[in-house]
N, C-alpha and C positions, 0 to 999 in steps of 0.2 A: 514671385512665382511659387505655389504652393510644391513642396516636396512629394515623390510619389510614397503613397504608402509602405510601412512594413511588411512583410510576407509574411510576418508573424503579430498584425492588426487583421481584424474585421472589416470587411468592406461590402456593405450592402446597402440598395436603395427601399425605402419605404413602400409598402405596396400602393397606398392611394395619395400620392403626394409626387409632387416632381422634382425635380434635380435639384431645384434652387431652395427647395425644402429640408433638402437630406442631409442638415447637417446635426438633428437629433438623432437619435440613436435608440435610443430608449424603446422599454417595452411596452408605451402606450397604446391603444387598440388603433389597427390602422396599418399594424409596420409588419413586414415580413419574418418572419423567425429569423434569429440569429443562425447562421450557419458558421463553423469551424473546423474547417479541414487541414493535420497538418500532417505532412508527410513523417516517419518514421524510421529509423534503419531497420532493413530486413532480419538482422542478425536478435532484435530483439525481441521481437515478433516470433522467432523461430526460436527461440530459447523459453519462450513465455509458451508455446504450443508444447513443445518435447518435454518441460517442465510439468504441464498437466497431466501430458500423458502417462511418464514415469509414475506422477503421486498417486493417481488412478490404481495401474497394476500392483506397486509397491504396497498400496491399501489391503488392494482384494488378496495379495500374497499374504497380509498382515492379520488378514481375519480369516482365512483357509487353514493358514500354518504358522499362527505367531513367534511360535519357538524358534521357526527359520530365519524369521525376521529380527529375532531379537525383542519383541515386542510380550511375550511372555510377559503378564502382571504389571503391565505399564500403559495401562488404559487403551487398548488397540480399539475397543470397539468407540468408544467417545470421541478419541482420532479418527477412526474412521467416520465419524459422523459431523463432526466438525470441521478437517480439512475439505473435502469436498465443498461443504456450505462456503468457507471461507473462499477456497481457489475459486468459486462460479458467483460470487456475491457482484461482483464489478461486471463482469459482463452481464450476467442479468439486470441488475439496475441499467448500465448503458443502454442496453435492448430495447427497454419498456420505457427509459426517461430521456434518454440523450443522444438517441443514435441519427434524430431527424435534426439536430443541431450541432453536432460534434462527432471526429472522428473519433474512435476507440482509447480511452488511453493505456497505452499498450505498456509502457513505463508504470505504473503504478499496478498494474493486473500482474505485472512480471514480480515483485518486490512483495505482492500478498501472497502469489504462486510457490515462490523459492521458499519463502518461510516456514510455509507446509511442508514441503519440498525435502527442504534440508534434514527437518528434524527425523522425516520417515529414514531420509540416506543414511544420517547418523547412527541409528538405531539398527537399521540393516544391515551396517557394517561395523556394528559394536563398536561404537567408537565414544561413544559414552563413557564405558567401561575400559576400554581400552589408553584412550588419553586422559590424563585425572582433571586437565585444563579446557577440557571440549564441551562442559556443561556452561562453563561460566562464558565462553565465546559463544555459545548461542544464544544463552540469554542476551549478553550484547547487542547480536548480530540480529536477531532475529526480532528483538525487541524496537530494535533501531527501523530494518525495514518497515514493518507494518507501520510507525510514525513515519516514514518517509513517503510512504503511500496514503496516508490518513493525509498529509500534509499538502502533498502533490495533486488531491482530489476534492480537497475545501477551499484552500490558501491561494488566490492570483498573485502572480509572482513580485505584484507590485508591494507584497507587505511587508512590515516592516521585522526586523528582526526579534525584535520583543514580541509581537502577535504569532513569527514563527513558533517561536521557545515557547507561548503560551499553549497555543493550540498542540505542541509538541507533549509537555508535560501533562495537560489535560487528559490527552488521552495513553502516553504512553505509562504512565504511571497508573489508569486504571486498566491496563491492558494487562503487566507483570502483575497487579495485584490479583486480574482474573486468573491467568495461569496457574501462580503459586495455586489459591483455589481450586482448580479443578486439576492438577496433578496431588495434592491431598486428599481429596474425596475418592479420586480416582484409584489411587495405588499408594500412596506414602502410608495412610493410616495403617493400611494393612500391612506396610514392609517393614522389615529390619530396619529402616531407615527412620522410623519416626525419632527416635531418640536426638537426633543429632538435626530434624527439620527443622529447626527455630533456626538456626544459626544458617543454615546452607536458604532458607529462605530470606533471610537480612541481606546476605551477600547476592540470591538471586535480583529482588527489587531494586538494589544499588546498582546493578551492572543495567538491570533496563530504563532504570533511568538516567543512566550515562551512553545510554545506547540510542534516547529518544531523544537527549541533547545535540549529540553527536551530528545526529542524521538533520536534525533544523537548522543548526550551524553550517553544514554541507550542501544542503539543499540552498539557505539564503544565500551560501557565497557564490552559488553556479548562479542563481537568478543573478547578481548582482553581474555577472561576468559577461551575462546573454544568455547560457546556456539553459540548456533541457526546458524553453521557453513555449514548446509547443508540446506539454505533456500532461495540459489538464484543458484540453479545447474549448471544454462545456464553460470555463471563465475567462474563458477573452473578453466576453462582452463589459465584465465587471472594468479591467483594464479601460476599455475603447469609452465607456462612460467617466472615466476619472477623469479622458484625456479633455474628454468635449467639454467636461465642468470647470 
């Protein structure tokens, strides 16, 4: 007797083929779109929304009155131009690619969201300047999210760890290497600080590439566990083909 499906497998019948048919899967013409629908906790969902909403106001406060915000000679307007693109990149792509086959993934939109997120809070409440350790924890922290979201939104969870690490280091190392870059175009050349940026940049790229480790290593060991198994829907199908092969 055949086991009843996972609630975290695809389960759909072909459009023009019958029951004793349906046991390919595949996207040959003929078959129904993949659909993937997987419930969420409310709590993330609502942190992923109030998260946007703050980076929004926290912006427009940053380009009205930077000096309030701390943001004074620290690239406000390229943040401002770039967080926004960054926090709405996943939901507009979902909109336009994925939204007739997959529910939202609302885990990875949260992890690109806080990223923006944090660095505006940190700045807002001086905290830069105020803890001498709160640069290099962001780098970590911040570098790690966005590979965790990069990861969570290519990767079906059936991969293997090495392909984590890979796809981890691929992009999270040209991610720090983008930052460093556009925080020296932005404001280092012109600050006091250029002196001492060779070295505070060594130690930024070490910490986000211990940061994109981190997060691949964390991510494969929840897949391995079951867990956060419905947080990139648009690849189930990849999954539900491995199984049938």
């Amino acid at each position: 007797m055949d086991e009843p499906p996972s609630p975290h497998e695809l389960t759909h019948q072909p459009a023009d083929v019958g029951p004793d048919q349906a046991g390919d899967l595949g996207p040959e013409p003929g078959y129904a779109p993949l659909v993937a629908r997987h419930p969420f906790p409310q709590f993330v969902r609502r942190a992923d929304l109030t998260a946007k909403a703050a980076l929004f106001l926290m912006l427009v406060l940053a380009l009205i009155a930077p000096d309030l915000g701390n943001m004074e000679g620290k690239g406000a307007g390229l943040r401002a131009i770039a967080y926004p693109m960054m926090a709405f990149a996943i939901p507009i792509v979902w909109y336009v690619w994925w939204r007739e086959r997959a529910s939202f993934p609302w885990l990875a939109d949260l992890l690109v969201t806080i990223t923006c997120f944090s660095d505006i809070l940190g700045n807002r409440l001086d905290l830069y300047d105020a803890i001498w350790w709160f640069d290099d924890w962001m780098h970590f922290m911040n570098n790690g999210m966005l590979v965790g979201a990069i990861i969570l939104l290519t990767l079906h969870r059936s991969a293997t760890l090495g392909a984590v690490l890979e796809r981890a280091l691929a992009f999270g190392v040209t991610a720090a290497l983008t930052w460093e870059l556009a925080e020296y175009f932005a404001f280092i050349s012109k600050s006091s600080e250029l002196q001492l940026a060779y070295t505070d940049t060594l130690g930024d790229l070490t910490l986000g590439t211990m940061g994109s480790i981190t997060a691949a290593v964390i991510i494969h060991a929840s897949w391995q566990r079951g867990r956060i198994v419905g947080s990139a829907p648009h690849l189930d199908h990849l999954g539900h083909q491995t199984v049938e092969r």
